[in-house]
PDB file of N, CA, C and O in Angstrom, chain B, residues numbered from 101:
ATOM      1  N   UNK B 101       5.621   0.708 -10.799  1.00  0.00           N
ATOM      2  CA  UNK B 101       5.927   0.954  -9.398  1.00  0.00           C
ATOM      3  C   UNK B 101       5.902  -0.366  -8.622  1.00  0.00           C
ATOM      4  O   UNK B 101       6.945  -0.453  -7.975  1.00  0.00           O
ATOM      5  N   UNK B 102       5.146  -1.371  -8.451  1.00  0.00           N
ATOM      6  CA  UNK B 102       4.641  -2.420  -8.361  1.00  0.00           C
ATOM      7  C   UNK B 102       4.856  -2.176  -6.605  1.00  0.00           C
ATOM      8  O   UNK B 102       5.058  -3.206  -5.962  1.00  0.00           O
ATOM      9  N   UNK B 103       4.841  -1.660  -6.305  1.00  0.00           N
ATOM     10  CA  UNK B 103       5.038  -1.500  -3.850  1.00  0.00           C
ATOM     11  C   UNK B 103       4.703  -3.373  -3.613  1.00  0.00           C
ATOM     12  O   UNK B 103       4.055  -4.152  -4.311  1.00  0.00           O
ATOM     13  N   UNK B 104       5.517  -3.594  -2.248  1.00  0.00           N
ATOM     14  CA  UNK B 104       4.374  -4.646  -2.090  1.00  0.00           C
ATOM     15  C   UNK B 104       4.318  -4.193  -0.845  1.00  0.00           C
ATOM     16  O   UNK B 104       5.300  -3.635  -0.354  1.00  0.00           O
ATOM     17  N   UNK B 105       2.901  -4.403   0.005  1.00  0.00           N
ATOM     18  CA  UNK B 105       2.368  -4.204   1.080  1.00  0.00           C
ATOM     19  C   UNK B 105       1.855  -5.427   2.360  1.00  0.00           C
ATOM     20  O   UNK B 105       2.063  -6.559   1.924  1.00  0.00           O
ATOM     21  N   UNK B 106       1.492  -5.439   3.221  1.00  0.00           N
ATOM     22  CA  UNK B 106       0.798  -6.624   3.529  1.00  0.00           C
ATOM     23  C   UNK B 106      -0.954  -6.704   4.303  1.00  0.00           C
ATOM     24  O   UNK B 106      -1.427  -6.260   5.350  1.00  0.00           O
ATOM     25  N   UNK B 107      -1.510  -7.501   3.156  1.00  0.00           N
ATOM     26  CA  UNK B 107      -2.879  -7.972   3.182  1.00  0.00           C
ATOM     27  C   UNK B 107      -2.788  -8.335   4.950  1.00  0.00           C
ATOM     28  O   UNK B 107      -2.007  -9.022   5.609  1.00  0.00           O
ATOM     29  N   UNK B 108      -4.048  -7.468   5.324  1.00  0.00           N
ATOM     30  CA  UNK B 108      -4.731  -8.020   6.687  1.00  0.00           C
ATOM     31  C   UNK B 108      -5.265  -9.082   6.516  1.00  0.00           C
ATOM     32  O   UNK B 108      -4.887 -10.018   7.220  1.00  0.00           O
ATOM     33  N   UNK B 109      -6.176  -9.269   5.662  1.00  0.00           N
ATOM     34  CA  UNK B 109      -7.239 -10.206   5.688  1.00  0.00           C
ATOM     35  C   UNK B 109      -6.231 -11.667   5.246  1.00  0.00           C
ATOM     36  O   UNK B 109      -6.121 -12.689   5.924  1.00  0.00           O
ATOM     37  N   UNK B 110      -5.857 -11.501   4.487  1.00  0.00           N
ATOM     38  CA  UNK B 110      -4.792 -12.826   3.381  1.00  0.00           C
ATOM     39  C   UNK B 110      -3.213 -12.915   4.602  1.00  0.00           C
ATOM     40  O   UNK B 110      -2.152 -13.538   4.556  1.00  0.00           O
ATOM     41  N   UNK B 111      -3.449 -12.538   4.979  1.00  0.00           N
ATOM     42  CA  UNK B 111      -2.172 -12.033   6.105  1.00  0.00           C
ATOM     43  C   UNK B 111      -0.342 -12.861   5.275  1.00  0.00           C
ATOM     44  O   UNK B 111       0.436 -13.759   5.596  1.00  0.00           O
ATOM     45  N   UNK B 112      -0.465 -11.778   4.064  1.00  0.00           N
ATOM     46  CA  UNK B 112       0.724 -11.977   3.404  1.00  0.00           C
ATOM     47  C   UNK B 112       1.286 -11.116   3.122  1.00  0.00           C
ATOM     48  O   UNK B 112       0.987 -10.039   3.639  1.00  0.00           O
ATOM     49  N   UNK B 113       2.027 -11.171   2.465  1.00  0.00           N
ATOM     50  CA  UNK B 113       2.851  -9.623   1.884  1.00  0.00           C
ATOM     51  C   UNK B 113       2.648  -9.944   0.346  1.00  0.00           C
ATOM     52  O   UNK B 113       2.934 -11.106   0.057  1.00  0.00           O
ATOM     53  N   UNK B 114       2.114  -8.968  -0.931  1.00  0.00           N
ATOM     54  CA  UNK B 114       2.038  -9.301  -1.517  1.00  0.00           C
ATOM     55  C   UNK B 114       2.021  -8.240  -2.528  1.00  0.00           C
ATOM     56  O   UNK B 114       1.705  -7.325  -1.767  1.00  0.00           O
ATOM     57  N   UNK B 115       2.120  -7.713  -3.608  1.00  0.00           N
ATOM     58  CA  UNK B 115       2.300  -6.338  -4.449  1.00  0.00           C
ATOM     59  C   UNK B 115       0.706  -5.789  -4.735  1.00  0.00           C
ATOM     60  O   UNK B 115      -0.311  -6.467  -4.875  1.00  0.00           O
ATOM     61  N   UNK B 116       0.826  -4.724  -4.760  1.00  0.00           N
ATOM     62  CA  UNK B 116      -0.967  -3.960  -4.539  1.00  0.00           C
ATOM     63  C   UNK B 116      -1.188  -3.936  -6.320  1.00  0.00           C
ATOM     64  O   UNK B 116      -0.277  -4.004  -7.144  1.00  0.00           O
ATOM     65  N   UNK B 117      -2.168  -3.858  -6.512  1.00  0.00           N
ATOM     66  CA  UNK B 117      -2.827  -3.301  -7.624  1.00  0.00           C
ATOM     67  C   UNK B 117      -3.494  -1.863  -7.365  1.00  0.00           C
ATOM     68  O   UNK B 117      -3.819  -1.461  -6.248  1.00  0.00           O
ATOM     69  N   UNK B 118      -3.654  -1.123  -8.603  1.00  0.00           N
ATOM     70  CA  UNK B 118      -4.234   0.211  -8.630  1.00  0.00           C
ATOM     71  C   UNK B 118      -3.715   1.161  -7.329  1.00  0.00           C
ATOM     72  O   UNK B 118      -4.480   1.713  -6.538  1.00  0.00           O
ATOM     73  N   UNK B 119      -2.047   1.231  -7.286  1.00  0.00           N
ATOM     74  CA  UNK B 119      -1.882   1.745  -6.649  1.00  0.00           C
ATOM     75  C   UNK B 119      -1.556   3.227  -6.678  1.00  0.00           C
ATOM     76  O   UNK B 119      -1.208   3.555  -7.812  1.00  0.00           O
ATOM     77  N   UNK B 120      -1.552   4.271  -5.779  1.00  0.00           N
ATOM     78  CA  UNK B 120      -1.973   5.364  -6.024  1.00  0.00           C
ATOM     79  C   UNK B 120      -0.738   6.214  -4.737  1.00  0.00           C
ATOM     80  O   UNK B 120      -0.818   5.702  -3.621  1.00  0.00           O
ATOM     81  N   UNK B 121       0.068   7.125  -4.833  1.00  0.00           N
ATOM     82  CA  UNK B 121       1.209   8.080  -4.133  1.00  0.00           C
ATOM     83  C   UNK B 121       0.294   9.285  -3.371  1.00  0.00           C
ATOM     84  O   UNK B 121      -0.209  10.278  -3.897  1.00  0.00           O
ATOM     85  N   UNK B 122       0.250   8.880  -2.015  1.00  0.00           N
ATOM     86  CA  UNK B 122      -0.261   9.964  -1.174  1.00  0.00           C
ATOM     87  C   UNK B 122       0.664  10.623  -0.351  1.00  0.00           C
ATOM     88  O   UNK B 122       1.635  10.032   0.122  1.00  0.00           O
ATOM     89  N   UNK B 123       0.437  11.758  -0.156  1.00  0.00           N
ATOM     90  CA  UNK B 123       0.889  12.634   0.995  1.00  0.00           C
ATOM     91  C   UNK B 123       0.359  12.937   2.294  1.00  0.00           C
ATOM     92  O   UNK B 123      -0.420  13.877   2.457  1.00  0.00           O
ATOM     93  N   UNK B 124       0.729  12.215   3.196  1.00  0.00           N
ATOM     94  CA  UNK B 124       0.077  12.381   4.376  1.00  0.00           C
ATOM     95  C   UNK B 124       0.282  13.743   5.311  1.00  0.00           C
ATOM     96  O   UNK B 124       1.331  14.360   5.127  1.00  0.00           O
ATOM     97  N   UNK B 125      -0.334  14.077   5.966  1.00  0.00           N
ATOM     98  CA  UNK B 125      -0.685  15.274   6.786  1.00  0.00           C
ATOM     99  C   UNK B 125       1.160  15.757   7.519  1.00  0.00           C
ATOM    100  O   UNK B 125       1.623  16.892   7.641  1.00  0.00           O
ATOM    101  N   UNK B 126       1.727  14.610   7.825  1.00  0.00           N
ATOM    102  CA  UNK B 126       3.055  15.112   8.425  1.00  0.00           C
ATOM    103  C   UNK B 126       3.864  15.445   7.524  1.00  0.00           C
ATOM    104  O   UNK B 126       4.994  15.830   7.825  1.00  0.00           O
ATOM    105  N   UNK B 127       3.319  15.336   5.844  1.00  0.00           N
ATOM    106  CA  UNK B 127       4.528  15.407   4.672  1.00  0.00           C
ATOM    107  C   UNK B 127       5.073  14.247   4.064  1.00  0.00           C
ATOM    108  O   UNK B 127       5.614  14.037   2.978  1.00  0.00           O
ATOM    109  N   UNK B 128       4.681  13.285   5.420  1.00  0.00           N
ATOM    110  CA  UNK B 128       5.653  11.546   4.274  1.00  0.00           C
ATOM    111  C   UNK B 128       4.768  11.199   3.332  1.00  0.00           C
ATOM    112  O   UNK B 128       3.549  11.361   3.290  1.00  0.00           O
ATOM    113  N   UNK B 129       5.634  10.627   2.462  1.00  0.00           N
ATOM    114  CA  UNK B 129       4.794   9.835   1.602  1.00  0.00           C
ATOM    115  C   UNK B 129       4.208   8.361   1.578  1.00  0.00           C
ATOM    116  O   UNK B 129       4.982   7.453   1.882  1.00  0.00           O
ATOM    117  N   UNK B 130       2.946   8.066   1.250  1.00  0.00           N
ATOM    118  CA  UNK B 130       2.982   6.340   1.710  1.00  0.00           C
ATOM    119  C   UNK B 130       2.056   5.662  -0.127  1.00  0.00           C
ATOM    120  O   UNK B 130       1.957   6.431  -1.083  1.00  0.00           O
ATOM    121  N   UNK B 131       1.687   4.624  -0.166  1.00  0.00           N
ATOM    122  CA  UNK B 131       1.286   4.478  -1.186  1.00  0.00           C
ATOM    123  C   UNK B 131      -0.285   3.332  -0.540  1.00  0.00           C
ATOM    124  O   UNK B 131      -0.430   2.406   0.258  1.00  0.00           O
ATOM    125  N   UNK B 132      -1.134   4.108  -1.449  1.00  0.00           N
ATOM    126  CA  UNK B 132      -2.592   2.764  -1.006  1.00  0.00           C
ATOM    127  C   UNK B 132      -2.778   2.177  -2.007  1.00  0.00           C
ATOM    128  O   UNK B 132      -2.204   2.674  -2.976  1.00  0.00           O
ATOM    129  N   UNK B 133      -3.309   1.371  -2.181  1.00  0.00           N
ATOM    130  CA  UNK B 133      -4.071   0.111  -2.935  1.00  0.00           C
ATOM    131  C   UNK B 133      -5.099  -0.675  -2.822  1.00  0.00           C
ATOM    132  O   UNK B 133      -6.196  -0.406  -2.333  1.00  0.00           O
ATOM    133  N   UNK B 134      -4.633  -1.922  -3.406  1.00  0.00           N
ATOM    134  CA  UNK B 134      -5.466  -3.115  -2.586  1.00  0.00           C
ATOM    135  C   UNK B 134      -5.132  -4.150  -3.342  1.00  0.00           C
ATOM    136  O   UNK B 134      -4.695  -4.296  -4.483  1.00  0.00           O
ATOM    137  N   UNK B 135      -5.516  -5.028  -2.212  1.00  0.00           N
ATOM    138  CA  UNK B 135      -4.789  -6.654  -2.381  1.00  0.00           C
ATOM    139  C   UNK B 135      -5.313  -7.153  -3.754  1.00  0.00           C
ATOM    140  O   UNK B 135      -6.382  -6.678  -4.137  1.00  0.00           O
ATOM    141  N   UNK B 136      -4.620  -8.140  -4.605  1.00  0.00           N
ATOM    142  CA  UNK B 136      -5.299  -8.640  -5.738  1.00  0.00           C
ATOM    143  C   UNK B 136      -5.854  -9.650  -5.799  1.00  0.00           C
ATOM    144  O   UNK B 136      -6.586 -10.123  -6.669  1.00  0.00           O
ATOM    145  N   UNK B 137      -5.350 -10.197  -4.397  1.00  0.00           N
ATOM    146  CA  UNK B 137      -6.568 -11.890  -4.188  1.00  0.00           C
ATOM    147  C   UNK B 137      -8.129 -11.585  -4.067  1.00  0.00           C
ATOM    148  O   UNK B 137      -9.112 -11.987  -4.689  1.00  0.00           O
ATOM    149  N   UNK B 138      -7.879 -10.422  -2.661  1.00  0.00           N
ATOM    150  CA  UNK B 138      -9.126 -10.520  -2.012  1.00  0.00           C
ATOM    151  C   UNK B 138     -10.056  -9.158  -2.383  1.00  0.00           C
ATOM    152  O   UNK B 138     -11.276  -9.064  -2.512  1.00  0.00           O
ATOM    153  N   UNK B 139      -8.905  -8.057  -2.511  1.00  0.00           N
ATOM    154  CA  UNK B 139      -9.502  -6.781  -2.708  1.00  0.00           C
ATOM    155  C   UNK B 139      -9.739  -5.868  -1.763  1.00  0.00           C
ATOM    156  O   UNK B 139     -10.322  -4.825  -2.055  1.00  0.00           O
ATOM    157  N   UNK B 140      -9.345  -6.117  -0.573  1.00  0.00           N
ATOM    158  CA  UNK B 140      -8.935  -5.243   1.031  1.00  0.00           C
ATOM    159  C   UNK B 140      -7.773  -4.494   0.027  1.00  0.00           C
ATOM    160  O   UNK B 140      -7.063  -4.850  -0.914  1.00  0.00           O
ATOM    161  N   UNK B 141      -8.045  -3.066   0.910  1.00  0.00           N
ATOM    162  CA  UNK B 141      -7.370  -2.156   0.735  1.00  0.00           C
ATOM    163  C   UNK B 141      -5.753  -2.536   1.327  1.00  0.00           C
ATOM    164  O   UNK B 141      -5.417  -3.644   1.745  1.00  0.00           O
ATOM    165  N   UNK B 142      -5.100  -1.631   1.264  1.00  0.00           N
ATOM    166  CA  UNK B 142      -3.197  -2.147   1.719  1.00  0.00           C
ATOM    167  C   UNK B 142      -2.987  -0.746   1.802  1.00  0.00           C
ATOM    168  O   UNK B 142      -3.342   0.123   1.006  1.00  0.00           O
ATOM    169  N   UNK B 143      -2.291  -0.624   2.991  1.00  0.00           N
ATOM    170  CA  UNK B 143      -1.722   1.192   3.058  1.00  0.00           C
ATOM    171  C   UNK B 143       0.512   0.955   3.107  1.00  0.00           C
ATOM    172  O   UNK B 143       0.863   0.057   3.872  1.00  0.00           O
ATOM    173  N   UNK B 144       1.013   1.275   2.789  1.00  0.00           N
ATOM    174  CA  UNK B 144       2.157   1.280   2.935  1.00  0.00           C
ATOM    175  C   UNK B 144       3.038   2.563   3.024  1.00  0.00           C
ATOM    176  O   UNK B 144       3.390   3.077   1.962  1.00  0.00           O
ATOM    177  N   UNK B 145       3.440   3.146   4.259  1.00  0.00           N
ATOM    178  CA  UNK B 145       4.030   4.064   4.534  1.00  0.00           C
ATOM    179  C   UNK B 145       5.692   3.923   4.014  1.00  0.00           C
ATOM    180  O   UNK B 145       6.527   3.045   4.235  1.00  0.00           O
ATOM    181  N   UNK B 146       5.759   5.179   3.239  1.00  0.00           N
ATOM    182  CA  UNK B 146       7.419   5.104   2.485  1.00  0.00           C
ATOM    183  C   UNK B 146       8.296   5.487   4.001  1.00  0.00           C
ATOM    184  O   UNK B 146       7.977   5.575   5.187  1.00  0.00           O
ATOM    185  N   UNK B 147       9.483   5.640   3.254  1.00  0.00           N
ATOM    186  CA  UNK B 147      10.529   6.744   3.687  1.00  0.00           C
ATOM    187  C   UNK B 147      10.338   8.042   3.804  1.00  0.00           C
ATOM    188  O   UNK B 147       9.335   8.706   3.544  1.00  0.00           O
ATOM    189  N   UNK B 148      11.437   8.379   4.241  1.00  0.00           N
ATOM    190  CA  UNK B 148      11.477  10.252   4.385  1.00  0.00           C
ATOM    191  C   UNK B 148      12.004  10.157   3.319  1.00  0.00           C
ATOM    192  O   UNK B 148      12.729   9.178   3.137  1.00  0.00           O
ATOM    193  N   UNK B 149      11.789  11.337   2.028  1.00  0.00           N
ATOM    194  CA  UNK B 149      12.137  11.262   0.832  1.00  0.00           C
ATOM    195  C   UNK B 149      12.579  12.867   0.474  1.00  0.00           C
ATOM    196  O   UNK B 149      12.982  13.160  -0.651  1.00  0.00           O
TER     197      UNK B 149
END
């Protein structure tokens, strides 16, 4: 899948590790993780799918 998201803390854009396909409460889908430098979490909201 490899998403890339962007690190708050590292303030980059960068591809998540251990990332995981959620369904949020309105139905979209987004994907979480976390950064592989630092290890802060990364949330990335998809498309309408």
């Amino acid at each position: 899948m490899a998403q890339k998201g962007y690190c708050v803390k590292c303030k980059a854009k960068k591809e998540m590790k251990d990332e995981q396909k959620v369904t949020l409460k309105n139905k979209r889908t987004a994907v979480k993780g976390k950064c592989p430098d630092c290890g802060t979490s990364m949330f990335k909201i998809l498309g309408k799918e």
